[in-house]
PyMOL Python script that loads the backbone (N, CA, C, O; Angstrom):
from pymol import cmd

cmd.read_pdbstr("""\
ATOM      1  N   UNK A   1      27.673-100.375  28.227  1.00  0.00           N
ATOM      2  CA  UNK A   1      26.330 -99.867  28.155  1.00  0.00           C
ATOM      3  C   UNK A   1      26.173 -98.565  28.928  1.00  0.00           C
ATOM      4  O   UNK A   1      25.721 -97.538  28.421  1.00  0.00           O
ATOM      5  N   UNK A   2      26.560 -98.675  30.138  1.00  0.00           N
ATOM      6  CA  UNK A   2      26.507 -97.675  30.552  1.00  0.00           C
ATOM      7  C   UNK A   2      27.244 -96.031  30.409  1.00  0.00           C
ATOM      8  O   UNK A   2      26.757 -94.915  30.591  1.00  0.00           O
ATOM      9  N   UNK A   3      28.398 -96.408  30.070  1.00  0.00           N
ATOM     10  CA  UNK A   3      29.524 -95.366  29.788  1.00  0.00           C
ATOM     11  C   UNK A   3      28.547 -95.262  28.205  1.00  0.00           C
ATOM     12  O   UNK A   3      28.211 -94.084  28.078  1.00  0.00           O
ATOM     13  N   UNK A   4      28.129 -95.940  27.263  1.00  0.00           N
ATOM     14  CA  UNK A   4      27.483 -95.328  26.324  1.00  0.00           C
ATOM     15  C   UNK A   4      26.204 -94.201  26.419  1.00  0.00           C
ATOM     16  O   UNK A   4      25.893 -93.449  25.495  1.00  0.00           O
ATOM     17  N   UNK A   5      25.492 -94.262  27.834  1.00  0.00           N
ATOM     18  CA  UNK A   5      24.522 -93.743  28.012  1.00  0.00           C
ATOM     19  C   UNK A   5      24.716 -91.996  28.223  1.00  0.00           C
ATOM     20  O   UNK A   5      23.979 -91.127  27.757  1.00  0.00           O
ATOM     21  N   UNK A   6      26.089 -91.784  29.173  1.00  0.00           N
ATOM     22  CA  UNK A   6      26.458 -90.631  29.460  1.00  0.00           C
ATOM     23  C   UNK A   6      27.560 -90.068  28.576  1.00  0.00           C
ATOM     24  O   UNK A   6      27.780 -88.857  28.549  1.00  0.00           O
ATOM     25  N   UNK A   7      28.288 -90.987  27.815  1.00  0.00           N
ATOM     26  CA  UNK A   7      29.211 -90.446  26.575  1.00  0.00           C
ATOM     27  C   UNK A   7      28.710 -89.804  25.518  1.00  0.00           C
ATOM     28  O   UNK A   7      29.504 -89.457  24.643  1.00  0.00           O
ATOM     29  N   UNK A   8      27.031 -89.456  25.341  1.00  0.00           N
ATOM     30  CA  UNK A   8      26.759 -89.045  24.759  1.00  0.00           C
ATOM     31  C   UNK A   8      25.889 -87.381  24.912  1.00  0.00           C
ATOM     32  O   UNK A   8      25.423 -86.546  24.137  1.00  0.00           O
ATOM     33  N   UNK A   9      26.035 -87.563  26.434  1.00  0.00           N
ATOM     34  CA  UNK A   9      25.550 -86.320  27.156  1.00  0.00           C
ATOM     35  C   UNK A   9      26.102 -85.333  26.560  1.00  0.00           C
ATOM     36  O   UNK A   9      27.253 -85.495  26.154  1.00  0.00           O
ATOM     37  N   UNK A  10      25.202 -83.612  26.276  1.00  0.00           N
ATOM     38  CA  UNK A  10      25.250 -82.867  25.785  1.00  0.00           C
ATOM     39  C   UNK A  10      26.271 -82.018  26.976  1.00  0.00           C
ATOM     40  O   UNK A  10      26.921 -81.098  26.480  1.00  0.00           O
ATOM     41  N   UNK A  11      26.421 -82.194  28.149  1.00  0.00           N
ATOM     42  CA  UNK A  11      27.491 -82.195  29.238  1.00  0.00           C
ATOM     43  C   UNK A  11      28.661 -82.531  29.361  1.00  0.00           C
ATOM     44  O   UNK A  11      28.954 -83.593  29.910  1.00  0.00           O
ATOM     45  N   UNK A  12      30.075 -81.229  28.603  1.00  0.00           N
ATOM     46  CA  UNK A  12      31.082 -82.170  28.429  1.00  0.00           C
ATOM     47  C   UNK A  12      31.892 -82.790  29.991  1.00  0.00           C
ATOM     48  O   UNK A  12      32.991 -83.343  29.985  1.00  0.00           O
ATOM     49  N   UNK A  13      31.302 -82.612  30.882  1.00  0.00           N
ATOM     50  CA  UNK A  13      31.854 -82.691  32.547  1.00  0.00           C
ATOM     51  C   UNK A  13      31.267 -83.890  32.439  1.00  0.00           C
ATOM     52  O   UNK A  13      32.037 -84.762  32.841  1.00  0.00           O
ATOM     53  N   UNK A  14      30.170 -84.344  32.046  1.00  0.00           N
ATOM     54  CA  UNK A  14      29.487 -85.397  32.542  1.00  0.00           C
ATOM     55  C   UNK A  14      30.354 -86.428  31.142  1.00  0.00           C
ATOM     56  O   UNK A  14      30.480 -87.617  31.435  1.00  0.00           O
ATOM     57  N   UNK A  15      30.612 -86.230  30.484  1.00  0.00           N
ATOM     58  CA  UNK A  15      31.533 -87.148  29.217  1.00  0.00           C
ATOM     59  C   UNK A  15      33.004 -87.367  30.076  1.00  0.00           C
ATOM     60  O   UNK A  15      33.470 -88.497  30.224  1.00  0.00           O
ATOM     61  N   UNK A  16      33.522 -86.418  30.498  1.00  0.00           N
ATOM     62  CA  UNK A  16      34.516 -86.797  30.751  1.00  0.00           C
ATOM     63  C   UNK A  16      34.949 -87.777  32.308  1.00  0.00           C
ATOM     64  O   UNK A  16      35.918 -88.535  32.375  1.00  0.00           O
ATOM     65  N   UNK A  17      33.746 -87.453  33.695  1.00  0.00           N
ATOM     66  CA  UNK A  17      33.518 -88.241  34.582  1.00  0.00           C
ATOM     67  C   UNK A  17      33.458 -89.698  34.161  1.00  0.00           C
ATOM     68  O   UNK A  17      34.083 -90.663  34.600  1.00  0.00           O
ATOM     69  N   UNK A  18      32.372 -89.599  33.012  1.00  0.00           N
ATOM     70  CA  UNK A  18      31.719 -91.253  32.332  1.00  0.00           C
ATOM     71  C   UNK A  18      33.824 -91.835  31.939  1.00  0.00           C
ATOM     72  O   UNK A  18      34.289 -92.837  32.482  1.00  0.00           O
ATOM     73  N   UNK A  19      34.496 -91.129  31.172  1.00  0.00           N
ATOM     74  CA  UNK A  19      35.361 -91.491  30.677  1.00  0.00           C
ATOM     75  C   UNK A  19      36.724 -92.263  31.995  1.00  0.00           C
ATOM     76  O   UNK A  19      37.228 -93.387  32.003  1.00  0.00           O
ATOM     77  N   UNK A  20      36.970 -90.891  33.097  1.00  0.00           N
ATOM     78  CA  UNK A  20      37.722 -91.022  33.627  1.00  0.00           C
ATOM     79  C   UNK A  20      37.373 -92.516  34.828  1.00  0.00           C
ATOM     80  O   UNK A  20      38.140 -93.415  35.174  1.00  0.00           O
ATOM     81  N   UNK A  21      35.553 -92.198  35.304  1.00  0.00           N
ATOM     82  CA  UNK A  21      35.319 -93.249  35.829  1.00  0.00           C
ATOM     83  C   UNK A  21      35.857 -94.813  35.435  1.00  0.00           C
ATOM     84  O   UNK A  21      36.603 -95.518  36.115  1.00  0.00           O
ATOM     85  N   UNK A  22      35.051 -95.229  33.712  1.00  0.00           N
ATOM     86  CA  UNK A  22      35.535 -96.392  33.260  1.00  0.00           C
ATOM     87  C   UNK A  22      36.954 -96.590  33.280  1.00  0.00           C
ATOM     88  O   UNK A  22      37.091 -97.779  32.993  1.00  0.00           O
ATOM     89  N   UNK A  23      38.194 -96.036  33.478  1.00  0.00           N
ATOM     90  CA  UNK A  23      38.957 -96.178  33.390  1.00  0.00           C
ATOM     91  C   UNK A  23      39.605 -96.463  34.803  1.00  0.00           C
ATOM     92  O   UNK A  23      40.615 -97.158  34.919  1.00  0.00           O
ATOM     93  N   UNK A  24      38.924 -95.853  35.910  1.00  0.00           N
ATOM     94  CA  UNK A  24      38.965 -96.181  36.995  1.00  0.00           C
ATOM     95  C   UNK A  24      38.920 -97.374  37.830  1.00  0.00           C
ATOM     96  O   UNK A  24      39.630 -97.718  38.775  1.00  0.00           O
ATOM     97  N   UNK A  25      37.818 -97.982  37.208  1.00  0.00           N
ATOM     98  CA  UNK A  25      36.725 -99.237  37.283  1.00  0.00           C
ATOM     99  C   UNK A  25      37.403-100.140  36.786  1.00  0.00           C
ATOM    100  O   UNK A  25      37.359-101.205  37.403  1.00  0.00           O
ATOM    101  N   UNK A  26      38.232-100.096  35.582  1.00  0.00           N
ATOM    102  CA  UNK A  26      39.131-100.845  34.867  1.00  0.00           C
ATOM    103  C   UNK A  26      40.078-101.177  35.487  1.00  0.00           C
ATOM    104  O   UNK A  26      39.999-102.290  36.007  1.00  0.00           O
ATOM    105  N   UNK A  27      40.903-100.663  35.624  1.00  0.00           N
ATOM    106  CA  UNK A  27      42.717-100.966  35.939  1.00  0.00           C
ATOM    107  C   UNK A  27      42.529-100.497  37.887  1.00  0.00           C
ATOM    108  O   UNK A  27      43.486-100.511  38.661  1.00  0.00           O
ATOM    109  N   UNK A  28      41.669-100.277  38.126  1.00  0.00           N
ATOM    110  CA  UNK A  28      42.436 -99.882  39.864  1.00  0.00           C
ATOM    111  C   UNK A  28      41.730-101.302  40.392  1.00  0.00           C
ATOM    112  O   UNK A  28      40.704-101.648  39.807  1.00  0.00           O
ATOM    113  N   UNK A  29      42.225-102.109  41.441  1.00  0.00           N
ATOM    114  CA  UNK A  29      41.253-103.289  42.179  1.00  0.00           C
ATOM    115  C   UNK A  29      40.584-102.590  43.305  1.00  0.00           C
ATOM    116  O   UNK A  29      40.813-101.604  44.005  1.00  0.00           O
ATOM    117  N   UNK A  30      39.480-103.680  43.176  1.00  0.00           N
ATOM    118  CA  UNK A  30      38.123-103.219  44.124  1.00  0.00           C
ATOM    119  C   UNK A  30      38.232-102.534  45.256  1.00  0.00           C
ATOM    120  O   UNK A  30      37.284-101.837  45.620  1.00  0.00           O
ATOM    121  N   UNK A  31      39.471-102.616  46.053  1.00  0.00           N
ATOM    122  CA  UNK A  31      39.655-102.063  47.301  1.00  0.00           C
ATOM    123  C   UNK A  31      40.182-100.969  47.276  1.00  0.00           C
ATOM    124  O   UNK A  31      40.332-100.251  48.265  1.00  0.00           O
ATOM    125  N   UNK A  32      40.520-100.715  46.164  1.00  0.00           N
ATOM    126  CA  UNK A  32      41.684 -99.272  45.888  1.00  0.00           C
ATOM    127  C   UNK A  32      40.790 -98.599  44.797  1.00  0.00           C
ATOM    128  O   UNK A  32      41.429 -98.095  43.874  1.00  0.00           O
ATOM    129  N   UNK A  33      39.194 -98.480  44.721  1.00  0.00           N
ATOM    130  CA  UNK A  33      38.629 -97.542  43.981  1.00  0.00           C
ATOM    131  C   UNK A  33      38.242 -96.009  44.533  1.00  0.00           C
ATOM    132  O   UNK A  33      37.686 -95.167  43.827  1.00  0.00           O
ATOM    133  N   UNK A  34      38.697 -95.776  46.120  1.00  0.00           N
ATOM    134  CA  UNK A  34      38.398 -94.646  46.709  1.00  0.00           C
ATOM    135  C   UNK A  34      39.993 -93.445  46.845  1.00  0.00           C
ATOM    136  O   UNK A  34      40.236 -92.253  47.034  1.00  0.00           O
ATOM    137  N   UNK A  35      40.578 -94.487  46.648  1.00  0.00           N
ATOM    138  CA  UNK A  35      42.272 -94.203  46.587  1.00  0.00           C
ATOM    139  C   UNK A  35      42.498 -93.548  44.483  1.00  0.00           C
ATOM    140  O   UNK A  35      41.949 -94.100  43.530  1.00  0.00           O
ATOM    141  N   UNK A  36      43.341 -92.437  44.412  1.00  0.00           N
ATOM    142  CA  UNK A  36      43.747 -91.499  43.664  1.00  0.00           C
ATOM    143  C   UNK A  36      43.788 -92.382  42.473  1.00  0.00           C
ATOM    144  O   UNK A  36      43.978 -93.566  42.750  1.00  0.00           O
ATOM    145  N   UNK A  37      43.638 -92.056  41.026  1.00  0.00           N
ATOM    146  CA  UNK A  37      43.857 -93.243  39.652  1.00  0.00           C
ATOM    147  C   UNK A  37      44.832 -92.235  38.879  1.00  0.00           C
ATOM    148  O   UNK A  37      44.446 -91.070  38.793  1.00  0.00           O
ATOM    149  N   UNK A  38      45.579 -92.447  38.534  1.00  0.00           N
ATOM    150  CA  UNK A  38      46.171 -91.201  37.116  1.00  0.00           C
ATOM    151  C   UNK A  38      46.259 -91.870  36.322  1.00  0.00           C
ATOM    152  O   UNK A  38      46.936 -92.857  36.034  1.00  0.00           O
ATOM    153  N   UNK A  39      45.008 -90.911  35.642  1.00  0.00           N
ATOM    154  CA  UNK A  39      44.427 -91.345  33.961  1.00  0.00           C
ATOM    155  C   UNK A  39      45.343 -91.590  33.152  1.00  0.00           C
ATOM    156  O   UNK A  39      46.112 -90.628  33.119  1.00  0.00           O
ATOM    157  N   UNK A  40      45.684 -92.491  32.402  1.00  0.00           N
ATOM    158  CA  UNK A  40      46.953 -92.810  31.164  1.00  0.00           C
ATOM    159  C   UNK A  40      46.364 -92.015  30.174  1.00  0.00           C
ATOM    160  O   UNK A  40      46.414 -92.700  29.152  1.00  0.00           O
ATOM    161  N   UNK A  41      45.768 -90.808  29.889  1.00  0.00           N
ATOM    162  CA  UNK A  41      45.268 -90.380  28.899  1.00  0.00           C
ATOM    163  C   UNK A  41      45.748 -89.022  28.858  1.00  0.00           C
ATOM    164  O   UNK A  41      45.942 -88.416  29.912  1.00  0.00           O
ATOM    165  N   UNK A  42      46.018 -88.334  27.405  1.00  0.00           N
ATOM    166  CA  UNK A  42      46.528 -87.386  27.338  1.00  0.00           C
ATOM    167  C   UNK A  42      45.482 -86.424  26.840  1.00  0.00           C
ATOM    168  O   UNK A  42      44.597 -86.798  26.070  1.00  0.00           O
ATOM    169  N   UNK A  43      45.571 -85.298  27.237  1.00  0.00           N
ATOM    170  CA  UNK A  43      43.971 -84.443  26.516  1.00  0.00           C
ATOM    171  C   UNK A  43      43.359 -84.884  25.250  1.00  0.00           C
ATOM    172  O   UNK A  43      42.192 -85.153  24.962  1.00  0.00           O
ATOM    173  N   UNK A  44      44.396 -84.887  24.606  1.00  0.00           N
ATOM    174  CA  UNK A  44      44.096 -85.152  23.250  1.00  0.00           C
ATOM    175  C   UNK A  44      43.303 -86.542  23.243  1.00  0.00           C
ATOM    176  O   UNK A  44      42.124 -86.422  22.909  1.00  0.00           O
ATOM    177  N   UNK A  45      43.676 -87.678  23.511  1.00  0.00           N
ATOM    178  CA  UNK A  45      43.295 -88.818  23.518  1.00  0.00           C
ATOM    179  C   UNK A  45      41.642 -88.734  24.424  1.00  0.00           C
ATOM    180  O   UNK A  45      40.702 -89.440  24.057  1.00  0.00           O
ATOM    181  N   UNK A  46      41.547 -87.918  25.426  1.00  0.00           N
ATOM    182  CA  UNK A  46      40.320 -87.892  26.028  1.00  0.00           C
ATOM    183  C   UNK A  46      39.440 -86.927  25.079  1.00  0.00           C
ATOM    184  O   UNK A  46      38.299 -87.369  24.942  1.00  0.00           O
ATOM    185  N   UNK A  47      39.642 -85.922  24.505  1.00  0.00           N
ATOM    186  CA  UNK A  47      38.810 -84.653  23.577  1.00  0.00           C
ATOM    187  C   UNK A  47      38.410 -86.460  22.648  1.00  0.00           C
ATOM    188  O   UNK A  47      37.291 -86.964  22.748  1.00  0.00           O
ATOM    189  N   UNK A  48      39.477 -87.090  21.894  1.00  0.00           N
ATOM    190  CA  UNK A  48      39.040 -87.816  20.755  1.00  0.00           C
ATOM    191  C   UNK A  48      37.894 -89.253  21.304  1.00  0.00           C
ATOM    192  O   UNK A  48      36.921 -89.431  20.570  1.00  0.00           O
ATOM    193  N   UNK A  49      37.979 -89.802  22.020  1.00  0.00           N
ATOM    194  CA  UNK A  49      37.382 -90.689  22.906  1.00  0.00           C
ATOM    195  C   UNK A  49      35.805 -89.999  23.761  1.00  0.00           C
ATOM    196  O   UNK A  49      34.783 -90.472  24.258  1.00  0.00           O
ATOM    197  N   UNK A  50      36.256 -88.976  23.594  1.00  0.00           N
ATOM    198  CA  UNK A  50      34.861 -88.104  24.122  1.00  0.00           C
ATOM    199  C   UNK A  50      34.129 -87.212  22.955  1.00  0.00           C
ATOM    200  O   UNK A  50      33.000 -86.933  23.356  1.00  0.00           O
ATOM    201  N   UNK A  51      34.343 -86.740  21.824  1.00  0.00           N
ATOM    202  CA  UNK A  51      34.153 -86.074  20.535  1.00  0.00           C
ATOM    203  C   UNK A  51      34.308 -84.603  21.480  1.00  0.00           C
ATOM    204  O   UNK A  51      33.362 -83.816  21.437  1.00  0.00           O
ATOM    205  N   UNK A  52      35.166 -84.362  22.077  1.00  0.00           N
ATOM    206  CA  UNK A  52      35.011 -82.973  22.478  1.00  0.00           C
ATOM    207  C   UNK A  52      36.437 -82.362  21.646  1.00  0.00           C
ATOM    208  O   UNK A  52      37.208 -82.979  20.911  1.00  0.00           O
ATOM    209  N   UNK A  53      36.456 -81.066  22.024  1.00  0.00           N
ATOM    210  CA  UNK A  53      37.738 -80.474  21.471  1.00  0.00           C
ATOM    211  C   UNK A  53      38.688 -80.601  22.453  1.00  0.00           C
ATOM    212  O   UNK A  53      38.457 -81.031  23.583  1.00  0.00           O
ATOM    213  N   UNK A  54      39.679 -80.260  22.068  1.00  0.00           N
ATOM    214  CA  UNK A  54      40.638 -80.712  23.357  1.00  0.00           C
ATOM    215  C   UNK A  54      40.556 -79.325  24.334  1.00  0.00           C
ATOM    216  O   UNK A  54      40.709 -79.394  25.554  1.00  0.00           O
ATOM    217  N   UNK A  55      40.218 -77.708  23.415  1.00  0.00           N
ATOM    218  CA  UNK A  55      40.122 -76.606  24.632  1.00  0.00           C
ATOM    219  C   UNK A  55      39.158 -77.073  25.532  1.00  0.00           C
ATOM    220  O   UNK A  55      39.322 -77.156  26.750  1.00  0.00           O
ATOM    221  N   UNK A  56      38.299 -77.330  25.001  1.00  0.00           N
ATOM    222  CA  UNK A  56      37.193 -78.257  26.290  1.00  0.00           C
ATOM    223  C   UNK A  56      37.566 -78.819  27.142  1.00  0.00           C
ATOM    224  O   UNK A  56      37.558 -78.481  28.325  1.00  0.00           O
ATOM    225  N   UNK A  57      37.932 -79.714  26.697  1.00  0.00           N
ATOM    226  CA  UNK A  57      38.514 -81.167  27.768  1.00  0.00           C
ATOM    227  C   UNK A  57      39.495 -80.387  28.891  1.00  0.00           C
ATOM    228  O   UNK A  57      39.559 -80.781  30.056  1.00  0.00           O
ATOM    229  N   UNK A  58      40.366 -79.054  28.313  1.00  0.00           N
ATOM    230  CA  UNK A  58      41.204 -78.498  29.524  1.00  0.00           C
ATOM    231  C   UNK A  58      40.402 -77.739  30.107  1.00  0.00           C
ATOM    232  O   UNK A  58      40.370 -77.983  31.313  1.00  0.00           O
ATOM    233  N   UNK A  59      39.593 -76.750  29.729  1.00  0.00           N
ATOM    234  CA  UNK A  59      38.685 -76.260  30.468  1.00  0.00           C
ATOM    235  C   UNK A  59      37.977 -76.584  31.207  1.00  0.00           C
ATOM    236  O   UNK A  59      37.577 -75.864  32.123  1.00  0.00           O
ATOM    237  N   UNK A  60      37.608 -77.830  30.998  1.00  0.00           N
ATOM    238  CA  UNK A  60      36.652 -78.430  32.134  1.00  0.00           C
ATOM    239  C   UNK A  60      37.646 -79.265  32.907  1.00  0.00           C
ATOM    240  O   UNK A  60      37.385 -78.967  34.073  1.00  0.00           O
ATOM    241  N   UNK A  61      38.522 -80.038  32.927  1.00  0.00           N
ATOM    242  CA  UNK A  61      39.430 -80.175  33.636  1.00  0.00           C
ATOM    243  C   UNK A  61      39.866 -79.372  34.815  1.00  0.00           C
ATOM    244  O   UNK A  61      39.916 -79.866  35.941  1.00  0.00           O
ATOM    245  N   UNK A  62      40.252 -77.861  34.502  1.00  0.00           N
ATOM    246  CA  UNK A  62      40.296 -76.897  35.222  1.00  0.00           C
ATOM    247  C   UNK A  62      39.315 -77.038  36.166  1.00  0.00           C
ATOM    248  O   UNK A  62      39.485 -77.568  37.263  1.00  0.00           O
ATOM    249  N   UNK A  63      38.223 -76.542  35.732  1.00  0.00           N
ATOM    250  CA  UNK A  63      36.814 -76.147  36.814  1.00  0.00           C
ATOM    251  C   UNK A  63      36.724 -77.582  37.605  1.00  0.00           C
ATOM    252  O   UNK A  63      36.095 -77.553  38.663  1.00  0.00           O
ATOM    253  N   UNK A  64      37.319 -78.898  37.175  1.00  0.00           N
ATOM    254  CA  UNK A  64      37.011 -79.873  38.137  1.00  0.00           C
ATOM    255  C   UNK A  64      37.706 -79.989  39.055  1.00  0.00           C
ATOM    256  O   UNK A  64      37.325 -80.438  40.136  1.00  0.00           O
ATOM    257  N   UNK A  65      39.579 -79.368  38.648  1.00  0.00           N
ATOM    258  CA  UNK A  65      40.063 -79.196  39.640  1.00  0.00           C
ATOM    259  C   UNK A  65      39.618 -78.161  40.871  1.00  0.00           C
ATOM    260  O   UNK A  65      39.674 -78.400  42.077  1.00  0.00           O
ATOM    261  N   UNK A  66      39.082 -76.730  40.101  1.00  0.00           N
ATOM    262  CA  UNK A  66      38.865 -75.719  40.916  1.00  0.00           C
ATOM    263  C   UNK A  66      37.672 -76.606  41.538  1.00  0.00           C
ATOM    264  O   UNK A  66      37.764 -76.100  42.657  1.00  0.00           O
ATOM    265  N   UNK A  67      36.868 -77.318  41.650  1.00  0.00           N
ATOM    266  CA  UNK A  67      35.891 -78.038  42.162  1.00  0.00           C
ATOM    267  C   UNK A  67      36.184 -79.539  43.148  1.00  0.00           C
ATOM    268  O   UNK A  67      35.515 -80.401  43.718  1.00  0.00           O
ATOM    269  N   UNK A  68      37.656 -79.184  42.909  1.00  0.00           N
ATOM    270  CA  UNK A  68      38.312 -81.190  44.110  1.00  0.00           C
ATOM    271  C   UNK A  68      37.531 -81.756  43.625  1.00  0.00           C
ATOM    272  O   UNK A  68      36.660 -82.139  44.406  1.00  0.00           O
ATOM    273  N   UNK A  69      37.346 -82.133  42.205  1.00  0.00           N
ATOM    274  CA  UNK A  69      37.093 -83.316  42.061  1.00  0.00           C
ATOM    275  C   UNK A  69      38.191 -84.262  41.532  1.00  0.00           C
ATOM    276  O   UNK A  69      38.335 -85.433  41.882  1.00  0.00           O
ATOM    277  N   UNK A  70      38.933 -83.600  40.651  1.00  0.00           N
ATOM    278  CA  UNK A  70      40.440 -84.204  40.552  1.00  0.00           C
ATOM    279  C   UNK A  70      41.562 -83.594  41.391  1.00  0.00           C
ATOM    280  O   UNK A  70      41.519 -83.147  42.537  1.00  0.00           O
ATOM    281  N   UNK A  71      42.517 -83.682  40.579  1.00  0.00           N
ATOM    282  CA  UNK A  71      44.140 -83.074  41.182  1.00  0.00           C
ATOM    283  C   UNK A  71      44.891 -83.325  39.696  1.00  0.00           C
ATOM    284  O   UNK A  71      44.689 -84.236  38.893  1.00  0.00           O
ATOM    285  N   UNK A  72      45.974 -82.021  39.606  1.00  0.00           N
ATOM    286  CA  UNK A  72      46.484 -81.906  38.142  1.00  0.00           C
ATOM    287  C   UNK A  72      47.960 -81.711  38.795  1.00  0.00           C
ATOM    288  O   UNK A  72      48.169 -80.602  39.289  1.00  0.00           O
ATOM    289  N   UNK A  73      49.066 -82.728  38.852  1.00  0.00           N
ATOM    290  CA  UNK A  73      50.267 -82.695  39.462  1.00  0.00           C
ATOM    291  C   UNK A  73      50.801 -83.205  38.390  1.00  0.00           C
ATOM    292  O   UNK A  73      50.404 -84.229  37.834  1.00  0.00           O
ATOM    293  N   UNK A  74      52.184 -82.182  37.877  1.00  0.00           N
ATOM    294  CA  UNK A  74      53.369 -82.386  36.783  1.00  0.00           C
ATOM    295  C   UNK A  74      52.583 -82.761  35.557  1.00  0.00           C
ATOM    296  O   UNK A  74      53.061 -83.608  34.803  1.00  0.00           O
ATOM    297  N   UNK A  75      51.015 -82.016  35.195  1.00  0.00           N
ATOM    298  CA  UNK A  75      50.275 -82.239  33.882  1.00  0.00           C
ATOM    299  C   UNK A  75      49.848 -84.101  33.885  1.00  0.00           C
ATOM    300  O   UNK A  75      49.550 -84.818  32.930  1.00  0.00           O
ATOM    301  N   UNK A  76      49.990 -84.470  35.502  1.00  0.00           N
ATOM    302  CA  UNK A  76      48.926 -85.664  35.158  1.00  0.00           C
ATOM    303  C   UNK A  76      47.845 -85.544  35.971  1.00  0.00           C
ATOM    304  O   UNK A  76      47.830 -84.737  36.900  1.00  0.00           O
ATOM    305  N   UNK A  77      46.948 -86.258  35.717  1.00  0.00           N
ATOM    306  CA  UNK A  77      45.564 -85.871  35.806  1.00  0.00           C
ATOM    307  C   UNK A  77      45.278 -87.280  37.239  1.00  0.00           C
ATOM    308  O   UNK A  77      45.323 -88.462  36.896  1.00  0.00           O
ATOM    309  N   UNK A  78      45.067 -86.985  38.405  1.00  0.00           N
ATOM    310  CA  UNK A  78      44.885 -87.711  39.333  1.00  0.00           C
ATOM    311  C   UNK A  78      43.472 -87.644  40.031  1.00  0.00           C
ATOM    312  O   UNK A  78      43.223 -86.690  40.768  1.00  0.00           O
ATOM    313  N   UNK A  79      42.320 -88.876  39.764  1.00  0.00           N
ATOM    314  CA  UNK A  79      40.890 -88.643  39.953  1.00  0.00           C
ATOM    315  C   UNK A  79      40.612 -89.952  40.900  1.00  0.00           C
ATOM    316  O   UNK A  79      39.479 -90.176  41.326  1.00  0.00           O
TER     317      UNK A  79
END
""", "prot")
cmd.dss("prot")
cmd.show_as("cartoon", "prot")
cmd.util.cbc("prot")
cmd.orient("prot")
């Protein structure tokens, strides 16, 4: 429900947070949600899961890194 609410945001930063979060929330345990996740997702798979293009999805990727909100080590994506 919720990841539906912001997956549809006209904000592709805010699509892809909603995305990387649930995935976060998913597979890391409760005590290890402040500790680093690397997304199993490949641009492509996040552009298609988000309806964005994939130049998007790297572009904003970028600015989140230039922003610490992630980390991009050997092209994986660590949030």
């Amino acid at each position: 429900m919720i990841m539906s609410q912001h997956i549809f945001s006209n904000d592709p930063s805010m699509r892809l947070k909603t995305l990387m979060n649930y995935f976060k929330n998913i597979y890391c345990i409760e005590n290890d949600l402040d500790s680093e996740y690397i997304i199993p997702l490949t641009r492509q798979q996040m552009a298609n899961l988000t309806g964005l293009r994939v130049e998007t999805v790297i572009r904003v990727i970028k600015l989140m890194e230039k922003n610490n909100l992630l980390r991009i080590k050997k092209g994986l994506i660590y949030y």
